[in-house]
C-alpha positions in Angstrom: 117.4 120.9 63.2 120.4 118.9 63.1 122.1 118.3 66.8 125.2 120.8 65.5 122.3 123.3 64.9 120.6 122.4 68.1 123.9 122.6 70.1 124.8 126.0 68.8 121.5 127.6 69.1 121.4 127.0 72.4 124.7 128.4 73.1 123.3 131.3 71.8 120.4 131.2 74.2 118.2 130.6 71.6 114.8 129.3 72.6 114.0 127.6 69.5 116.6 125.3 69.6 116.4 125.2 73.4 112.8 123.7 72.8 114.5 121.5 70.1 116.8 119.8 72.6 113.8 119.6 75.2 111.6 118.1 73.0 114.6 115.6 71.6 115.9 113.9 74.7 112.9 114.6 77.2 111.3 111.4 76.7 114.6 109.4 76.9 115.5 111.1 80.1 112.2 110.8 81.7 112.2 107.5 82.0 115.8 108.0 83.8 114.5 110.1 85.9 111.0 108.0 86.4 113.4 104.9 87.3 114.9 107.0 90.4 111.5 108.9 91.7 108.6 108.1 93.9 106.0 109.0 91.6 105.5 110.8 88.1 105.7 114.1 89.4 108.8 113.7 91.1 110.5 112.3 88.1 108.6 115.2 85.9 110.7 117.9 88.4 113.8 115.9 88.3 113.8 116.5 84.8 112.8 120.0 85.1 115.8 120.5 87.0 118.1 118.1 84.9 117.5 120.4 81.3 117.9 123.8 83.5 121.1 122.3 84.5 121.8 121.1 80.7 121.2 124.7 79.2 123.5 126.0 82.4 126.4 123.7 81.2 125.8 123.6 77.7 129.0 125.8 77.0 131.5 122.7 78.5 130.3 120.3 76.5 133.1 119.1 74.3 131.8 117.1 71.7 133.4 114.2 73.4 131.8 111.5 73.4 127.8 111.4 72.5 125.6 114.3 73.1 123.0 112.5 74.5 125.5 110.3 76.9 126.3 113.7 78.1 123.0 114.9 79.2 122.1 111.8 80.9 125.3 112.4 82.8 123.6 115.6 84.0 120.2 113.7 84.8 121.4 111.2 86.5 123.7 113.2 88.8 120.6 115.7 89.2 118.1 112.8 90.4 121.4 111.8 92.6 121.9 115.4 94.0 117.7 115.8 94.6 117.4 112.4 96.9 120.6 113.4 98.9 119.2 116.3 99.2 115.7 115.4 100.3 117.9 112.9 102.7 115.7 109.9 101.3 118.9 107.9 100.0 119.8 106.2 103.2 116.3 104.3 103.5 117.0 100.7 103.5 115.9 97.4 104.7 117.4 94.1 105.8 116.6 90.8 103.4 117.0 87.3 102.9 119.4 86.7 99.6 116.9 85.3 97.0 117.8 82.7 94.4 118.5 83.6 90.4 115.2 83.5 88.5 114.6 83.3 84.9 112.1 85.9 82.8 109.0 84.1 81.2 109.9 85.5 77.8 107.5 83.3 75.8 104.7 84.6 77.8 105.1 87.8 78.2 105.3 90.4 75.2 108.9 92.0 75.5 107.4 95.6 75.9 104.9 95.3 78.2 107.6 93.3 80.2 110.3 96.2 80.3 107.3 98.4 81.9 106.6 95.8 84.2 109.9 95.5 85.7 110.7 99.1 85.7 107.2 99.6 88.0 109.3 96.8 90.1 112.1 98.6 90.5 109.9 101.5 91.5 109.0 99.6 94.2 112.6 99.0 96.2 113.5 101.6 98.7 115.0 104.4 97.4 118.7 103.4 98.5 118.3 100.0 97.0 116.5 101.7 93.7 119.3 104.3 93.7 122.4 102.3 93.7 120.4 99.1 91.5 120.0 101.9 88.4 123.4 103.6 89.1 125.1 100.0 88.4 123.3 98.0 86.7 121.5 100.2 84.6 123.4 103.3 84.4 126.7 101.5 84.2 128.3 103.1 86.9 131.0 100.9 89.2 130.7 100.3 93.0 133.3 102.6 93.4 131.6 105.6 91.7 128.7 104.9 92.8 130.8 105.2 96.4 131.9 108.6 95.4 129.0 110.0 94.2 126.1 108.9 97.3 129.4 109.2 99.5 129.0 105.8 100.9 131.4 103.2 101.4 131.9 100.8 98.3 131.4 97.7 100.4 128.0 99.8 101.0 127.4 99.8 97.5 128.1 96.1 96.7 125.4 95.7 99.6 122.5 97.9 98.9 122.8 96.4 95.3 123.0 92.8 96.1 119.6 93.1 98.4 118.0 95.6 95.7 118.5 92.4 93.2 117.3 90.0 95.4 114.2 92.1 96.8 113.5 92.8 93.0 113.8 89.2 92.2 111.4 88.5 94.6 108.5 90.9 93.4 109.1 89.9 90.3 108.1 86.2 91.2 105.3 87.5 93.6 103.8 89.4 90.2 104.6 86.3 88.3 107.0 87.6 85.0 109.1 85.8 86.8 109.6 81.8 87.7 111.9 80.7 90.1 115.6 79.7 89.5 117.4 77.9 87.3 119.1 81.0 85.7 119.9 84.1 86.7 117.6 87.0 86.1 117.7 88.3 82.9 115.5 91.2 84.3 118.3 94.4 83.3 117.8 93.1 79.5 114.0 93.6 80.1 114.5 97.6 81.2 117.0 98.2 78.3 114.5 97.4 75.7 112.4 100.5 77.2 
């Protein structure tokens, strides 16, 4: 099925093409979802949520824009909406600013590497992992990312400068990191996932 056929079918509430999009973008969005979770099965119900939301909408899509930029909107904002709502965002702790590192690149196979530091991230508190995906992953801006966790931006600028540096620092504790000369190249690493 083509996306127009896909799209149209499941303004009709047809459940073949419903199962179409599903099986389309669920992997994709997953692994959004995955990056913002505690664990597999959190993610699996953020998603869950996320498509019923999708279908829900489906009629204000305007063709605007990609498809699939539009549904990630919805996941993202749904994984957003689930941690405020579970009243885990605001979890935090205090660091030491690390130094810039560089990724081993030669030694470790691109692939494998992406997985590694997206387990990493998965690691940061859920405030620091929240607002380190929104910006540098997502693309978001501090001030969105203010408006949408209603927090102050300077709050934002904050939680995301530790979240770097604590991530940083795993990284070098696992070793697919060195230590500085550079600055991490660690957000390339997750984008080839």
């Amino acid at each position: 099925m083509t996306e127009e056929a896909i799209l149209k079918g499941c303004l009709n509430s047809d459940a073949v093409a419903q199962r179409e999009l599903y099986n389309k973008y669920s992997p994709k969005m997953l692994a959004v979802c995955y990056r913002f979770a505690h664990n597999r099965e959190d993610a699996e119900d953020m998603l869950q949520e996320g498509f019923i939301k999708v279908f829900l909408q489906m009629h204000s899509f305007e063709s605007r824009g990609s498809f699939e930029g539009w549904i990630r909107r919805i996941i993202v904002h749904t994984c957003i909406n689930i941690l405020k709502k579970n009243k885990k965002f605001n979890e935090s702790v205090d660091i030491i600013h690390a130094t810039g590192v560089q990724i081993r690149e030669e030694s470790v196979p691109a692939i494998i590497q992406a997985k590694q530091v997206v387990e990493c991230i998965r690691m940061l508190p859920i405030g620091y992992r929240t607002v380190l995906n929104l910006y540098a992953i997502e693309g978001y801006s501090h001030r969105e990312i203010a408006n949408i966790l209603g927090i102050e931006e300077s709050t934002s600028r904050s939680q995301y400068t530790r979240a770097k540096a604590m991530l940083e620092n795993i990284l070098i504790r696992r070793r697919i990191l060195q230590k500085p000369k550079q600055e991490a190249n660690w957000l390339a690493a997750v984008n080839q996932s």
